[in-house]
N, C-alpha and C positions, 0 to 999 in steps of 0.2 A: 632929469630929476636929480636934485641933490640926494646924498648918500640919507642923511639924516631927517628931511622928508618923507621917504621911503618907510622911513623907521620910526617915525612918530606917532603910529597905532599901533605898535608891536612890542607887544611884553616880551622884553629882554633885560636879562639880567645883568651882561655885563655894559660897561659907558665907553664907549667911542672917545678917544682921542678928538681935540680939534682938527687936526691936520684931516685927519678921516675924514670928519662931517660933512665937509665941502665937495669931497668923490663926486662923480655926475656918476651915475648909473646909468646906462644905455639899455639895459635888457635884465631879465632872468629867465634862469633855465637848470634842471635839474638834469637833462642832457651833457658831458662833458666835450661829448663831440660836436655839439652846436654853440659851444660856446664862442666868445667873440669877445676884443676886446672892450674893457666897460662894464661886461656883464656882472650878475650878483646868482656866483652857484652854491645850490642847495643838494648838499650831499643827501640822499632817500635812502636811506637799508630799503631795497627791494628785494622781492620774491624768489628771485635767480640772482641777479647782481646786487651787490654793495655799493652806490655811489659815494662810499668816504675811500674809495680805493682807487677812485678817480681826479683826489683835490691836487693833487702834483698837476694834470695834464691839465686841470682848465685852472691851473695859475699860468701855467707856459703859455695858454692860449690867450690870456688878458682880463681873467675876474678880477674886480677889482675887492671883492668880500666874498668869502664861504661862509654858508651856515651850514651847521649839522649837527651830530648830535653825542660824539665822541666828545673825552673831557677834552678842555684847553689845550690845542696844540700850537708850537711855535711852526707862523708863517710868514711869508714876505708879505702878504699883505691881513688885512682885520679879516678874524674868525670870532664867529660869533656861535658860540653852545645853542641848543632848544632842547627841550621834552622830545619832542616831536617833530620832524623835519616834514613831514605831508601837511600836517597843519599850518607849518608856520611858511611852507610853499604857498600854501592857498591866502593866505593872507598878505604874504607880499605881494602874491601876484595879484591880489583885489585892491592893495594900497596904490602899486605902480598904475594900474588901468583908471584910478580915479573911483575904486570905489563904485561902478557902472549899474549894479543893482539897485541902488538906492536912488537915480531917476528913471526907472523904466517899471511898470506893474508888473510883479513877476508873479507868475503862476507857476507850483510844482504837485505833481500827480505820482504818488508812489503806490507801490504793490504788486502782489503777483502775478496777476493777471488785467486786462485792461488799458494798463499807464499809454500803451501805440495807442488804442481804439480812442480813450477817452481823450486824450491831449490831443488828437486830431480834429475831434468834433467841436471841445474846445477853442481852437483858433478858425476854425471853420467860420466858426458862430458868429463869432467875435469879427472878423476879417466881413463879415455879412451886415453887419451891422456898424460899419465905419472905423475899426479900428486896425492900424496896422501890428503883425504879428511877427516876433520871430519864435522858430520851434527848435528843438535842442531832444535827440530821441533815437530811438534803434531802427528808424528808417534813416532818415536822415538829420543834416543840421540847416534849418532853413534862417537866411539871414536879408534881411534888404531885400525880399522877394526872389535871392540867390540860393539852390540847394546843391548842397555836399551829400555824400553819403555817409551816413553815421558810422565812426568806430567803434564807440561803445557806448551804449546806453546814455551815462553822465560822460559829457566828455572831462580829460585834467583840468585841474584846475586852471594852469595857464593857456591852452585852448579856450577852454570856457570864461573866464575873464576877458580874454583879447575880444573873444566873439562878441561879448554884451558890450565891450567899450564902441567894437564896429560897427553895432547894430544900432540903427537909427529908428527901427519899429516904436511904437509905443507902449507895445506889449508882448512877454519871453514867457512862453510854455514850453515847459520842461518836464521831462521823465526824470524822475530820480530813481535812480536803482541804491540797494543795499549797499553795493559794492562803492558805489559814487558818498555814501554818505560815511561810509567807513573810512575810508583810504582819504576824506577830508575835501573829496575835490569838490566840493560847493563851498568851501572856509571862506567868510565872508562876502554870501550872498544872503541876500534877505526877501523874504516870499511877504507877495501879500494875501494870497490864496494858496493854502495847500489841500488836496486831497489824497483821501484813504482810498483805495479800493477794496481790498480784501486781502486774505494770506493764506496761501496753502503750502504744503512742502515746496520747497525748492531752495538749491542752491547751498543745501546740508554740509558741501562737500568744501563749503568757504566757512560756512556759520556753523560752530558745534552744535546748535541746536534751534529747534523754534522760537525758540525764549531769545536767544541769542539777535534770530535773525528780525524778530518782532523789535528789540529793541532798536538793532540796527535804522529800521523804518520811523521809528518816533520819533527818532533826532532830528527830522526835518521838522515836526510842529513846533521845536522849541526855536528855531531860525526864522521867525515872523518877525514881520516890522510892528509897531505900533502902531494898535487898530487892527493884525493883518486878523484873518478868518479862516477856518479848516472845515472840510466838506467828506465829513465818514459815513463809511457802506457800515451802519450797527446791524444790517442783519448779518454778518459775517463776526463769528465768533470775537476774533482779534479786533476787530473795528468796534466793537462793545466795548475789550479791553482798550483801545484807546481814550476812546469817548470818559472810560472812568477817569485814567490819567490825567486829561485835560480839565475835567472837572477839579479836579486836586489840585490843578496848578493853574486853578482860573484863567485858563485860554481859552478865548470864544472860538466856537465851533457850532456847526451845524450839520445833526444827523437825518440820514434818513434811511427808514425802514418798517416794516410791517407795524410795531411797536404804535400806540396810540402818544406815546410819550414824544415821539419821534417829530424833529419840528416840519422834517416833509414824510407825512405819511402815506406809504405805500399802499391806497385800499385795495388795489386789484391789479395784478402786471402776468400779462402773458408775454407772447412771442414777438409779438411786434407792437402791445401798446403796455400804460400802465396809468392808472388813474391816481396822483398822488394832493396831496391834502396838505397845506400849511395853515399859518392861523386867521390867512385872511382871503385866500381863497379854493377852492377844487382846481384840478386842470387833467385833460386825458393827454398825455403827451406818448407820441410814436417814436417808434425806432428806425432808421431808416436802414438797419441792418439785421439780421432774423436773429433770435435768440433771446432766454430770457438774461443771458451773462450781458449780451448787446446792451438790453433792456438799463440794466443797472450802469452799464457806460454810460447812454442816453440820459439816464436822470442825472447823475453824476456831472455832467456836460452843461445839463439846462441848471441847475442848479447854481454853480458857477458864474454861469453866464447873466443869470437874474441877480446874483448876490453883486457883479457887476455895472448892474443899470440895466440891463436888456429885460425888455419886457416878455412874459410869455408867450406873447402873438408872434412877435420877433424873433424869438427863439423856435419855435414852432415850426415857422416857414424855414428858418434856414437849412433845419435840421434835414426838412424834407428835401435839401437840393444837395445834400452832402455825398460827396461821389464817392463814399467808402475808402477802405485803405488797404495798398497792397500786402498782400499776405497774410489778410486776417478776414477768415470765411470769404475768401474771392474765388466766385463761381463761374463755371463755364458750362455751359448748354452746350456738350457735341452735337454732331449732326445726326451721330448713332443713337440719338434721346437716352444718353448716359448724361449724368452731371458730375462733371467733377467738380472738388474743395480743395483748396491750397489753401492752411492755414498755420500760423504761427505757432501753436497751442503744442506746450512742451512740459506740461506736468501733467496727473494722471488726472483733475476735476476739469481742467481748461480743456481736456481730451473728450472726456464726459459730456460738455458742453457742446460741442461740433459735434459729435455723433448723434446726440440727442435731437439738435435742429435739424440733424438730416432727416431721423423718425419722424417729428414734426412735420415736415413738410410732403412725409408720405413716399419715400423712398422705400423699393419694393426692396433690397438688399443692398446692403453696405458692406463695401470692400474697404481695408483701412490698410495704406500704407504708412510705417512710421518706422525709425530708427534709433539708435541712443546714441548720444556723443562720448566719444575719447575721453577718460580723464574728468567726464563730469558727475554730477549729483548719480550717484551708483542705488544710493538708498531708495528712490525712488521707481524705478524701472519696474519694478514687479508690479506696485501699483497701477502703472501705465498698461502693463501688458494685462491682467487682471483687467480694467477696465474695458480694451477694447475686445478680451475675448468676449467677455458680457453682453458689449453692445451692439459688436458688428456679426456679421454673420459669415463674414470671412476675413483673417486679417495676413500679414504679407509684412516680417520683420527684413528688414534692409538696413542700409548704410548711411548714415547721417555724418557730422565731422569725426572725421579720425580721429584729429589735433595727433600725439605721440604716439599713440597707439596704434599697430602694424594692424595692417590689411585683415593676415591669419590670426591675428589674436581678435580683434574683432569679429570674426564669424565667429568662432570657437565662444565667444559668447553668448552671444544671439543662438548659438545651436545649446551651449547651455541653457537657456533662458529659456527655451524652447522645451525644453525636454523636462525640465523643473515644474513648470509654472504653465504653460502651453494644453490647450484642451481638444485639440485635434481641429480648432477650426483654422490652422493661421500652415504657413508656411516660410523658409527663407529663400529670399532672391538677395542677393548681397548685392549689384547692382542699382543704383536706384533706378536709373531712367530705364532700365528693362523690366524691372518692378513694379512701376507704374506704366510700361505699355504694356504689362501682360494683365492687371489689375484690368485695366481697361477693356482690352480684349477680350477679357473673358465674360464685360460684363453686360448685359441686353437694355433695352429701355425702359425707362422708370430707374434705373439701379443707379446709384451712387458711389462715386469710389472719391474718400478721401484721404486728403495726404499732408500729414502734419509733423510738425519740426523746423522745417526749414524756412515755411514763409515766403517772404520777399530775399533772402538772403541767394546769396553766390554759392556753388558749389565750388569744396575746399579742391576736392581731388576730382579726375577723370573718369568718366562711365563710356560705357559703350557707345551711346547715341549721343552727337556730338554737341549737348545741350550744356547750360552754363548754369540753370538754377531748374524748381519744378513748374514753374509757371512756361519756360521757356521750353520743356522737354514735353506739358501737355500740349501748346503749341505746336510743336514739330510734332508730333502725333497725330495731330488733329490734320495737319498740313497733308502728312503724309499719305493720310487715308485718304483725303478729296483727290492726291494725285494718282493715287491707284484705281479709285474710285473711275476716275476720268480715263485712265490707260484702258481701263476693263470694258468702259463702253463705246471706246473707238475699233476695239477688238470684233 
């Protein structure tokens, strides 16, 4: 690609030389150490590093143009000023791929809870009824029927660019997180469907405030194509506050919620159904995962999927053949008629949510293992612990990501937190996988012991039992016992 192609939807101030214009550009990359000759680096003030303290090595390496954001420097080769080097990375990197969102139907699902559940059931549906999907999310990144493991929620923008140019699907469901619409890395994508899910604290520890973090999330409604359509949970405070916004700025959307105003009304939703109402017909539609938070994913999903073309019927059957998703409410039936829960749920109402369906479904006593992470949302923890002393009847504070945070200082919290906030039902095991086999252990049939934070996720650091996440350490638990079980009756 010529230099000045590249640069033909990109507001820049200053004008390129002819000699310039002709450049071929080979690449871009905000990396100095992957640069290559040809390429086009964009210097990022990041969080730890400065990448404008890297424009020396990736001239030596072969850029043929730096952007960034320092005034006018003399170089050997064209510098080019911006406001903003995240944004105007994502928009190069949207120019060089061809611009890729604007032939593919793109779907984006944000919020604080939900965005895994519903964007899977989403392409689920969708995939069931004739279309091909690629998915983009905190499990993984599914492309061409190919899956990676997600790094972050929204992958960069250049990742995520490359990946829509590669993907040959018909259709890209996406999770957009806060962070992904902050840091710019969706800059020149265009959604034809977005959805709200809802908003509750989290992630304070990036976003001054709720306000803050609410706005974050509404930048995606404003990234529609012409024609696209948005899909809000208005029973959820902040998804009201959307819904008004979009009104003010006339972008079609579609609520739904108890409200009669609501264009899918919600007449009646338990645990596993919900009878919703639009203007031209009733429908009872099921969850095919327990919970009323599920419930509001499920409509959310069938929603979507009707605004689509997918008829109800359609939608219906697929939903009931959807194999759920790892690390969110994923149960296991021991052989000791305990049940365990592995689930994702890392704020204190998503927390709410899992303990409740365990109530629901009649569990004699709930043991809750969970943990806080190193360096994350702090503000919130008390909430979380408050919640599960409330709901379970025994809870079991442990060790989640350390990230920088030492071993010792980490308990030393947890044993504060403990001693602050703590109502005598809970205890600490710093360990986790010894945490959740003593949880277990101790608990009889009918009893439930769930274990929330981690999900599908890898563990960062080492435990006792030589397991790799919690899914893998109920497993070797479960293993373990049938092996004993069997030594004990050959005895």
């Amino acid at each position: 690609m010529k230099l000045h192609q590249l640069l033909d939807d990109i507001p820049i101030s200053e004008q390129l030389s002819e000699q310039y214009k002709e450049l071929q550009v080979k690449g871009i990359t905000d990396n100095s150490s992957e640069v290559k000759e040809g390429d086009v680096f964009v210097a990022v003030p990041g969080y730890q590093v400065d990448g404008h303290h890297f424009i020396e090595e990736a001239i030596n390496k072969g850029a043929v143009l730096v952007v960034g954001e320092m005034e006018s420097i003399h170089l050997p080769v064209p510098y080019i000023r911006t406001d903003n080097s995240r944004r105007t990375l994502g928009r190069l990197a949207s120019a060089y791929y061809d611009n890729p969102s604007r032939n593919k139907l793109v779907i984006g699902v944000t919020g604080t809870n939900g965005k895994t559940t519903t964007t899977h059931m989403i392409k689920h549906v969708l995939e069931e009824n004739g279309y091909s999907c690629s998915l983009f999310g905190t499990i993984d990144y599914i492309v061409n029927g190919e899956a990676v493991p997600g790094i972050q929620t929204t992958p960069g923008a250049l990742t995520l660019q490359k990946l829509l140019y590669e993907s040959e699907d018909e259709v890209v469901v996406m999770e957009v997180s806060s962070h992904g619409l902050e840091q710019y890395r969706l800059e020149g994508i265009l959604f034809d469907v977005t959805v709200f899910t809802n908003l509750f604290q989290d992630h304070l520890d990036y976003h001054s405030s709720m306000e803050e973090y609410f706005n974050a999330k509404a930048r995606l409604f404003s990234m529609m194509k012409e024609g696209g359509r948005a899909v809000i949970n208005t029973d959820d405070d902040w998804g009201y506050k959307l819904h008004e916004l979009l009104e003010t700025e006339e972008i079609t959307h579609y609520n739904l919620g108890r409200e009669e105003a609501c264009d899918f009304v919600i007449n009646t939703i338990d645990n596993t159904s919900a009878v919703i109402k639009s203007s031209f017909e009733e429908k009872t539609v099921f969850t095919p995962i327990y919970g009323i938070h599920n419930m509001y994913n499920t409509i959310q999903a069938y929603m979507t999927a009707n605004l689509l073309g997918c008829t109800p019927d359609q939608i219906q059957v697929s939903l009931d053949s959807f194999p759920g998703v790892r690390g969110r409410f994923e149960t296991y039936a021991l052989e000791s008629g305990v049940t365990a829960v592995i689930d994702y749920a890392h704020t204190a109402d998503s927390i709410e949510y899992v303990l409740q369906a365990a109530k629901n479904q009649g569990a004699k006593s709930i043991t809750h293992v969970f943990g806080f992470r190193g360096n994350r949302d702090e503000s919130k923890r008390k909430a979380i612990l408050d919640t599960s002393a409330a709901m379970s009847d025994v809870y079991i504070l442990t060790l989640d990501d350390l990230n920088s945070i030492s071993y010792e200082d980490m308990v030393e919290t947890l044993k504060s937190l403990q001693t602050n906030y703590g109502n005598g039902k809970g205890r600490i095991i710093p360990d986790r996988t010894l945490a959740i086999q003593e949880a277990i252990a101790e608990s009889r049939r009918g009893d439930w012991v769930i274990i929330t934070g981690k999900g599908h996720e890898s563990y960062q650091q080492r435990f006792q039992l030589s397991a790799v996440s919690d899914e893998d350490t109920v497993e070797r638990i479960q293993s373990e016992r049938k092996s004993f079980e069997t030594r004990e009756s050959l005895l």
